[in-house]
Biotite code that builds the C-alpha atoms (Angstrom):
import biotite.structure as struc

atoms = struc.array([
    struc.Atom([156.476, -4.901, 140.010], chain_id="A", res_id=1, res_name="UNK", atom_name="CA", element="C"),
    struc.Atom([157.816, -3.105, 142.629], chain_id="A", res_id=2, res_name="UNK", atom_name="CA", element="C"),
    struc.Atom([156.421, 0.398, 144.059], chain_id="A", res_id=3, res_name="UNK", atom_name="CA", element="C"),
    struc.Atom([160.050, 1.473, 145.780], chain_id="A", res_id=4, res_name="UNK", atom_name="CA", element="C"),
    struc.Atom([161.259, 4.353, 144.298], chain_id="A", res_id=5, res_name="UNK", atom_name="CA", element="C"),
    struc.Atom([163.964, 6.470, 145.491], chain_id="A", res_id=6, res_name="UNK", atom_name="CA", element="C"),
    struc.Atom([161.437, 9.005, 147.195], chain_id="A", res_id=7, res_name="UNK", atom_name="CA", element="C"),
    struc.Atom([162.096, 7.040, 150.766], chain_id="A", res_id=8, res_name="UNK", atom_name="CA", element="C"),
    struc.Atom([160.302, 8.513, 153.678], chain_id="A", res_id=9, res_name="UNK", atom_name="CA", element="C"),
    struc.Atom([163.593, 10.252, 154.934], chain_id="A", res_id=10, res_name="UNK", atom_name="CA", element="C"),
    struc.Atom([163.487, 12.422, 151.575], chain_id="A", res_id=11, res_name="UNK", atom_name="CA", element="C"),
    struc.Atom([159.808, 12.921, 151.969], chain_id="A", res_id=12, res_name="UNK", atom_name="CA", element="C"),
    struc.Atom([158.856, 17.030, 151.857], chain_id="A", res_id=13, res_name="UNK", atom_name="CA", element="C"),
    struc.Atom([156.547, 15.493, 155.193], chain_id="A", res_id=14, res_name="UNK", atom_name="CA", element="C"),
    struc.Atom([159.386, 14.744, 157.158], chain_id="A", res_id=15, res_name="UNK", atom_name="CA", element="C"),
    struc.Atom([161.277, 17.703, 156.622], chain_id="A", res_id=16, res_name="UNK", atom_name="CA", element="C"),
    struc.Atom([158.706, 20.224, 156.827], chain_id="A", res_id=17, res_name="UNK", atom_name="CA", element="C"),
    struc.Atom([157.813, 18.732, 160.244], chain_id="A", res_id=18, res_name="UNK", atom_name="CA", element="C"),
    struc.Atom([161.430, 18.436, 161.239], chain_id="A", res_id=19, res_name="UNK", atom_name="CA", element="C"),
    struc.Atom([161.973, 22.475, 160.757], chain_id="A", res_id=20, res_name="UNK", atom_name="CA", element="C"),
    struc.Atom([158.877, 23.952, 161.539], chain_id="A", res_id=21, res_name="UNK", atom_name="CA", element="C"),
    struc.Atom([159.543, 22.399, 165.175], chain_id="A", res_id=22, res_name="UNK", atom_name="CA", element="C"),
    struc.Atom([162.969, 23.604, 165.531], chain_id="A", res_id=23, res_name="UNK", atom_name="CA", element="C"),
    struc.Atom([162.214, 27.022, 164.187], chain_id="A", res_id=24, res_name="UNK", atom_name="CA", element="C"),
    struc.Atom([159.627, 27.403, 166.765], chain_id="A", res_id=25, res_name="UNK", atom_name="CA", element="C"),
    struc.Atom([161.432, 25.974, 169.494], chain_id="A", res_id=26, res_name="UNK", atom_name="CA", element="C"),
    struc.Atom([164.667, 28.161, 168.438], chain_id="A", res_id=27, res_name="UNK", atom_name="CA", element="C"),
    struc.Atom([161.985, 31.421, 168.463], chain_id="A", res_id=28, res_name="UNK", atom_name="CA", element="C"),
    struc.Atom([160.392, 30.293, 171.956], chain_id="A", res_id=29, res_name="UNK", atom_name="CA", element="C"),
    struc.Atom([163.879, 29.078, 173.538], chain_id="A", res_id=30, res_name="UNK", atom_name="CA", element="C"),
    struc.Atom([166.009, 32.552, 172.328], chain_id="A", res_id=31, res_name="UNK", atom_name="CA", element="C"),
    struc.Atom([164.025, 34.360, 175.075], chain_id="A", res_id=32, res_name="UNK", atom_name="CA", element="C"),
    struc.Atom([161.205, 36.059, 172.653], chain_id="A", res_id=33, res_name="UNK", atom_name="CA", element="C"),
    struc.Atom([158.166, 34.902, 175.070], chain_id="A", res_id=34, res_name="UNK", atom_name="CA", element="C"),
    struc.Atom([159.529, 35.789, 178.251], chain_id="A", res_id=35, res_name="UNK", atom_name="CA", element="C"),
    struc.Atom([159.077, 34.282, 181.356], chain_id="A", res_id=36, res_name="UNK", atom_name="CA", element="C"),
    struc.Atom([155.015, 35.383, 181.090], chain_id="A", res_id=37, res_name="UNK", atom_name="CA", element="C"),
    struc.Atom([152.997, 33.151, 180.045], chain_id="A", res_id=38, res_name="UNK", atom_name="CA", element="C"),
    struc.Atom([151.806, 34.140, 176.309], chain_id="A", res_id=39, res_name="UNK", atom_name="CA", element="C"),
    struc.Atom([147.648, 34.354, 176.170], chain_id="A", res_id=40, res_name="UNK", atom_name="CA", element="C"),
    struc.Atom([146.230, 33.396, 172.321], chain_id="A", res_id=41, res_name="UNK", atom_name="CA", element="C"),
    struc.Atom([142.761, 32.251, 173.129], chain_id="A", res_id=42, res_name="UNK", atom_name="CA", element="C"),
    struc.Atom([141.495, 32.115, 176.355], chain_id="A", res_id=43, res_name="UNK", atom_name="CA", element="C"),
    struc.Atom([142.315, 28.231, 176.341], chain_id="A", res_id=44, res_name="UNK", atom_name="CA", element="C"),
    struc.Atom([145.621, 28.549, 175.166], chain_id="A", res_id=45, res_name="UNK", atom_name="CA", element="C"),
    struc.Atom([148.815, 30.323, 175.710], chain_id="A", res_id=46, res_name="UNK", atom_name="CA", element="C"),
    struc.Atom([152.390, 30.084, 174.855], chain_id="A", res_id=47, res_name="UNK", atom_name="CA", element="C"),
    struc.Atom([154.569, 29.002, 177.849], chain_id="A", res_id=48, res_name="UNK", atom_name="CA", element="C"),
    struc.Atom([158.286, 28.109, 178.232], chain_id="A", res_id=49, res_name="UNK", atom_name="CA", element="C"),
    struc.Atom([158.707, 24.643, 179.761], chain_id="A", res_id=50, res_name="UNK", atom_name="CA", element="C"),
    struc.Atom([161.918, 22.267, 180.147], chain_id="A", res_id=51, res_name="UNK", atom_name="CA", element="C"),
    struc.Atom([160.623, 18.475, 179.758], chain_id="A", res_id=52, res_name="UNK", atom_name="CA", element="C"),
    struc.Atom([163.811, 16.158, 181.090], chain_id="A", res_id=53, res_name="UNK", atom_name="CA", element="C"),
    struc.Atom([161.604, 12.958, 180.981], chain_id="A", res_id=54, res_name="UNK", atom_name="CA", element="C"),
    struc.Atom([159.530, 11.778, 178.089], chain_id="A", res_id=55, res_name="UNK", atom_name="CA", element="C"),
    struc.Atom([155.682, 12.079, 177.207], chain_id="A", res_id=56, res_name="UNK", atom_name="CA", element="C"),
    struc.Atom([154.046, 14.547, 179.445], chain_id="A", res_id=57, res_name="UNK", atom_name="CA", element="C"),
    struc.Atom([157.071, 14.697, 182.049], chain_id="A", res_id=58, res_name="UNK", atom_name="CA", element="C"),
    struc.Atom([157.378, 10.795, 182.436], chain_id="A", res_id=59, res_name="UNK", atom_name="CA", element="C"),
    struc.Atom([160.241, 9.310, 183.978], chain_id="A", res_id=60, res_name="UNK", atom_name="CA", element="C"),
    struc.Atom([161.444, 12.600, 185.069], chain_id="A", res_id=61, res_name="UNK", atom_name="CA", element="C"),
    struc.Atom([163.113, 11.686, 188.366], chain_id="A", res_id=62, res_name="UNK", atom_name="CA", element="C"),
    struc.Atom([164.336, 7.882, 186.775], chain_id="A", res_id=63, res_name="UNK", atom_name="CA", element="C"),
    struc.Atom([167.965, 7.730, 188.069], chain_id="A", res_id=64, res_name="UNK", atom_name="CA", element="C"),
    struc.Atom([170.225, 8.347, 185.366], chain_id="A", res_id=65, res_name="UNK", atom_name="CA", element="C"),
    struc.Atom([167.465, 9.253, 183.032], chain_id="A", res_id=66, res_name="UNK", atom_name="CA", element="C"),
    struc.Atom([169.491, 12.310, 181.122], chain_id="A", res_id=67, res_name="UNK", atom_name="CA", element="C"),
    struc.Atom([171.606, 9.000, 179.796], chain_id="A", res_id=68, res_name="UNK", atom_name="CA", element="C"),
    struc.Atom([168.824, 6.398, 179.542], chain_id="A", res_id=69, res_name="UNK", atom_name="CA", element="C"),
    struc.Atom([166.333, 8.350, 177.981], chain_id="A", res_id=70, res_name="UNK", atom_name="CA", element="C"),
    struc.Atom([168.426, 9.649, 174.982], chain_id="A", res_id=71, res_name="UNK", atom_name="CA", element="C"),
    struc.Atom([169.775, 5.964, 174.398], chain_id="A", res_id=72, res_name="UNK", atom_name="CA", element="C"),
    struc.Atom([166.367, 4.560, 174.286], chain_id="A", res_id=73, res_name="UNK", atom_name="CA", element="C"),
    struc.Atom([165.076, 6.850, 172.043], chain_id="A", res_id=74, res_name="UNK", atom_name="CA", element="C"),
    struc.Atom([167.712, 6.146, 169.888], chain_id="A", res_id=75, res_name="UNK", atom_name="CA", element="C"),
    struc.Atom([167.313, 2.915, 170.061], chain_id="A", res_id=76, res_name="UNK", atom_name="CA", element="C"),
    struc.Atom([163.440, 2.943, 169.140], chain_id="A", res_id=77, res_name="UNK", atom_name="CA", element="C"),
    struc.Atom([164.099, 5.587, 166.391], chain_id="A", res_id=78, res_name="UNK", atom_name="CA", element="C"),
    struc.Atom([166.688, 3.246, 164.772], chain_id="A", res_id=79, res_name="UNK", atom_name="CA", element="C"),
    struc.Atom([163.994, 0.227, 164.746], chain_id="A", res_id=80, res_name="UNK", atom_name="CA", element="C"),
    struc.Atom([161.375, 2.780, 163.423], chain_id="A", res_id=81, res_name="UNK", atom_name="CA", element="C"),
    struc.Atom([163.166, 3.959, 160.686], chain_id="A", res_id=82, res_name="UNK", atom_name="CA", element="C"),
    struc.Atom([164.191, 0.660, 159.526], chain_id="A", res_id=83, res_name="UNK", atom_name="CA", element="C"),
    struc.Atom([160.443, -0.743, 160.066], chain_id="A", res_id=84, res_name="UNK", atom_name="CA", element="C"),
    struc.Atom([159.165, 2.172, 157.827], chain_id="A", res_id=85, res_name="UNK", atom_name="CA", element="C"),
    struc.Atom([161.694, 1.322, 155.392], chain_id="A", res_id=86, res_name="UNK", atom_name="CA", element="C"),
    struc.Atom([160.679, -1.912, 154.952], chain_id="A", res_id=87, res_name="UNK", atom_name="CA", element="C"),
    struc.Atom([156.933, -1.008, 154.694], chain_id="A", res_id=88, res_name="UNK", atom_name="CA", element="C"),
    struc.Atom([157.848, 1.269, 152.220], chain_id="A", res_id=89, res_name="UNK", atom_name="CA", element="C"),
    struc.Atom([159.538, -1.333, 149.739], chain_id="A", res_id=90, res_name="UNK", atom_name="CA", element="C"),
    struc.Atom([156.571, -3.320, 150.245], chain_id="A", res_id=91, res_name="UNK", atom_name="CA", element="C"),
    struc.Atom([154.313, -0.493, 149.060], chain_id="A", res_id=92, res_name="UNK", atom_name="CA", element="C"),
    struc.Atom([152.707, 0.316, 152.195], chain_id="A", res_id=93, res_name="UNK", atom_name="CA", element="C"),
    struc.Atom([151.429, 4.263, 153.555], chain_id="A", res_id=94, res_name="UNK", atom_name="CA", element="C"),
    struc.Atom([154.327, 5.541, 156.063], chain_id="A", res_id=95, res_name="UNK", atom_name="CA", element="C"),
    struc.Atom([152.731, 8.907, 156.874], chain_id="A", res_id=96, res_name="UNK", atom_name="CA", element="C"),
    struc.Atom([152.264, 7.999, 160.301], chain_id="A", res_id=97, res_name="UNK", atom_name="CA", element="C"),
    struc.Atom([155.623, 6.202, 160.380], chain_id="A", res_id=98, res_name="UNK", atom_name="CA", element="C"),
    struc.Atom([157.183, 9.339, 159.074], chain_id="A", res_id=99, res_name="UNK", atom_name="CA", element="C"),
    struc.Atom([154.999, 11.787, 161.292], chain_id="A", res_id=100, res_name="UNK", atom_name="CA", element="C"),
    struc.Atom([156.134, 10.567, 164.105], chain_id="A", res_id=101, res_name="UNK", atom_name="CA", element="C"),
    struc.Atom([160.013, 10.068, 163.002], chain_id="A", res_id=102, res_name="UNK", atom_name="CA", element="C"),
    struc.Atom([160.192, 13.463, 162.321], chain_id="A", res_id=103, res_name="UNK", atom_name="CA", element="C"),
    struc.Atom([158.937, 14.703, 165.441], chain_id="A", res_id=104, res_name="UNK", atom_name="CA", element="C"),
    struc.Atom([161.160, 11.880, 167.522], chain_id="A", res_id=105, res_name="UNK", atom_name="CA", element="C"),
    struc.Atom([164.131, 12.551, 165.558], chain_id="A", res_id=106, res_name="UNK", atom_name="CA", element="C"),
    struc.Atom([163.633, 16.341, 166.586], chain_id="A", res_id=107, res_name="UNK", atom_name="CA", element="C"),
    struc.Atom([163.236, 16.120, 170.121], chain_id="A", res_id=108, res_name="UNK", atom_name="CA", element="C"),
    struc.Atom([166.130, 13.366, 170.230], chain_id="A", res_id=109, res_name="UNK", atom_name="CA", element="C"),
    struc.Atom([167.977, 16.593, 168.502], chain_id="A", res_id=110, res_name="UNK", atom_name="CA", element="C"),
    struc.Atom([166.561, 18.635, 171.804], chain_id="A", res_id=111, res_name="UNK", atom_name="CA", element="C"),
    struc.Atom([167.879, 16.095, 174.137], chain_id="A", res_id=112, res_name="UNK", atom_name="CA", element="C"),
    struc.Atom([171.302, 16.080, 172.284], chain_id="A", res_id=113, res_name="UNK", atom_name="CA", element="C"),
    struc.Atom([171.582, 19.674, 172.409], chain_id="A", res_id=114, res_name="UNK", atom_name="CA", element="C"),
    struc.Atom([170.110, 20.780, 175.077], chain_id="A", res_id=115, res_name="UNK", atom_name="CA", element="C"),
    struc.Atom([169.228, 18.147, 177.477], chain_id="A", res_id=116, res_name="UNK", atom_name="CA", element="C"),
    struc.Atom([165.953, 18.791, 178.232], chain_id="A", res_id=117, res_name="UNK", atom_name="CA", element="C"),
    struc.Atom([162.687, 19.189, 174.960], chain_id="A", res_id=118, res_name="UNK", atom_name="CA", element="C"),
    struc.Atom([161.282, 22.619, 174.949], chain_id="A", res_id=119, res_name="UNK", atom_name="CA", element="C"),
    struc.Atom([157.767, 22.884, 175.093], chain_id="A", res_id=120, res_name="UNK", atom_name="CA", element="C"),
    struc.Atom([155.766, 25.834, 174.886], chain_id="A", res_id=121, res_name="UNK", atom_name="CA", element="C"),
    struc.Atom([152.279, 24.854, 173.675], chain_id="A", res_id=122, res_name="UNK", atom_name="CA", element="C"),
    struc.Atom([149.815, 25.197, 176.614], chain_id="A", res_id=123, res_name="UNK", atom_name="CA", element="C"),
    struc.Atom([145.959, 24.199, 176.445], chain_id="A", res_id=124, res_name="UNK", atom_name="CA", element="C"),
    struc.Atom([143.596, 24.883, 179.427], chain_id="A", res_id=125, res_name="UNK", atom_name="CA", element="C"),
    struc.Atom([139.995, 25.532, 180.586], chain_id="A", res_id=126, res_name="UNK", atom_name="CA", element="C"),
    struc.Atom([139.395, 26.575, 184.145], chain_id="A", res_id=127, res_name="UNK", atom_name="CA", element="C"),
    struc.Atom([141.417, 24.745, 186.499], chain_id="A", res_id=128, res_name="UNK", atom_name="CA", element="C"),
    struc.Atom([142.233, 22.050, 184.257], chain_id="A", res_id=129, res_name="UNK", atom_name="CA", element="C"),
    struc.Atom([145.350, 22.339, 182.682], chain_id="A", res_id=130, res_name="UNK", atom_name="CA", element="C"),
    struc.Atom([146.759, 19.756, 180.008], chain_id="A", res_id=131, res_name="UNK", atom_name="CA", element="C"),
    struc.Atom([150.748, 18.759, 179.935], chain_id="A", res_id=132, res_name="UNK", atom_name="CA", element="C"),
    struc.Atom([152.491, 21.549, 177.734], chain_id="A", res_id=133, res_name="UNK", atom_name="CA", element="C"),
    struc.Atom([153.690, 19.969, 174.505], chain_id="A", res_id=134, res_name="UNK", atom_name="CA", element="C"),
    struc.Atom([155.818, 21.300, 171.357], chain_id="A", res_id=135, res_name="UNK", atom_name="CA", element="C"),
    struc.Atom([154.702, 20.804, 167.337], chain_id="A", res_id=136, res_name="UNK", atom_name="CA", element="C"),
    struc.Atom([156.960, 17.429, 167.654], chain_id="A", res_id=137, res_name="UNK", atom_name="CA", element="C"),
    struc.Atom([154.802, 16.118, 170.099], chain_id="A", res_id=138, res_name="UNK", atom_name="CA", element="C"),
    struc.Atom([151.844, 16.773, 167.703], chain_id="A", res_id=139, res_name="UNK", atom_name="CA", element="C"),
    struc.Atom([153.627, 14.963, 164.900], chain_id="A", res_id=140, res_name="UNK", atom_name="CA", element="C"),
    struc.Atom([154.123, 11.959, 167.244], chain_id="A", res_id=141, res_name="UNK", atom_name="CA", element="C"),
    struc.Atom([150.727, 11.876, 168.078], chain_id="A", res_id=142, res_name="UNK", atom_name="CA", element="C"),
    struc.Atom([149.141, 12.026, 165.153], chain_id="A", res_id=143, res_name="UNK", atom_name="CA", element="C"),
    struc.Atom([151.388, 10.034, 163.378], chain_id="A", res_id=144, res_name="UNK", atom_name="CA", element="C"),
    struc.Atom([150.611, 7.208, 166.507], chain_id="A", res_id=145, res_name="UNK", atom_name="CA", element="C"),
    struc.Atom([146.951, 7.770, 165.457], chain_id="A", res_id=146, res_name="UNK", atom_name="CA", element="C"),
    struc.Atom([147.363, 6.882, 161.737], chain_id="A", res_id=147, res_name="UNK", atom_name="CA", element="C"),
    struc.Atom([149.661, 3.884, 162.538], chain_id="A", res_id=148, res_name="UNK", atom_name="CA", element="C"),
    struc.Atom([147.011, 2.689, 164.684], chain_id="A", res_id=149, res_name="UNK", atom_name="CA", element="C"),
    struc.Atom([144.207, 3.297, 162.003], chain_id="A", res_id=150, res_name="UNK", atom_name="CA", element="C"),
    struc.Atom([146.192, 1.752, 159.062], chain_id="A", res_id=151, res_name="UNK", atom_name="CA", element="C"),
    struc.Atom([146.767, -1.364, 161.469], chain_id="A", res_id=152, res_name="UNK", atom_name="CA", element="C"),
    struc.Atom([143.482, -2.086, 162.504], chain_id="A", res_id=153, res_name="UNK", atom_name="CA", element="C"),
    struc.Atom([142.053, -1.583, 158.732], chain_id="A", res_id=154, res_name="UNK", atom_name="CA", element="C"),
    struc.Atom([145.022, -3.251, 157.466], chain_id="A", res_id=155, res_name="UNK", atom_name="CA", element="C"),
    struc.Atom([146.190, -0.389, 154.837], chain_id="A", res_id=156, res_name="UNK", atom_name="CA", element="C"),
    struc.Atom([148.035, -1.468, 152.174], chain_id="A", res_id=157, res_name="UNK", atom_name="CA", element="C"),
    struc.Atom([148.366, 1.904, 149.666], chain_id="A", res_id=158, res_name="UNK", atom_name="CA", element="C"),
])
């Protein structure tokens, strides 16, 4: 008996939700709407334009001939993902964090194809420490990272 159906992870209400609600909000924050002001919401966190050319909290910004490596690797490890959660799914295993963080790669990699640079706007501080400003991709990454990592070391098997 075989679980496969044809609800695959790409078709998955998950993925897409994910997918939009970041571009939306990067397509609001982008056209201008914020300003160049930082945005206060709480008095840790405000909405602020940012430009990320490298990867994960700036990374690799300055790598020489990043704006083409970057992209290609990304594609690269998106392609290998997406077949990898495939297979897992056929085999009846959970691919929520496989398709968390899918969705949130594959709309980034849109960014970088578009664009060049991610936009990020999401800014949490406290005094004078301030952490890296992310976007709602970045928090489907991470989280779907953080199930991976659970259903690994348990060794899920929904």
């Amino acid at each position: 008996m075989s679980c496969y159906s044809n609800d695959i992870w790409y078709r998955s209400p998950l993925f897409w939700e994910i997918f939009f609600i970041d571009r939306l909000s990067k397509m609001f924050v982008g056209g201008g709407y914020l300003g160049n002001a930082p945005v206060k919401i709480f008095p840790f966190l405000s909405l602020q334009l940012h430009y990320n050319y490298g990867i994960s909290w700036g990374l690799f910004q300055k790598l020489p001939f990043g704006h083409m490596l970057i992209p290609v690797a990304i594609a690269v490890i998106l392609f290998f993902l997406a077949r990898y959660t495939f297979e897992r799914q056929k085999q009846c295993y959970s691919v929520t964090g496989e398709t968390l963080l899918i969705a949130g790669g594959f709309s980034n990699f849109v960014d970088r194809l578009s664009f060049g640079p991610v936009t990020d706007f999401i800014h949490l501080h406290y005094g004078s420490y301030s952490f890296p400003i992310f976007n709602i991709a970045d928090i489907a990454i991470s989280f779907g990272a953080i199930i991976m990592l659970y259903n690994f070391l348990l060794g899920d098997n929904e």
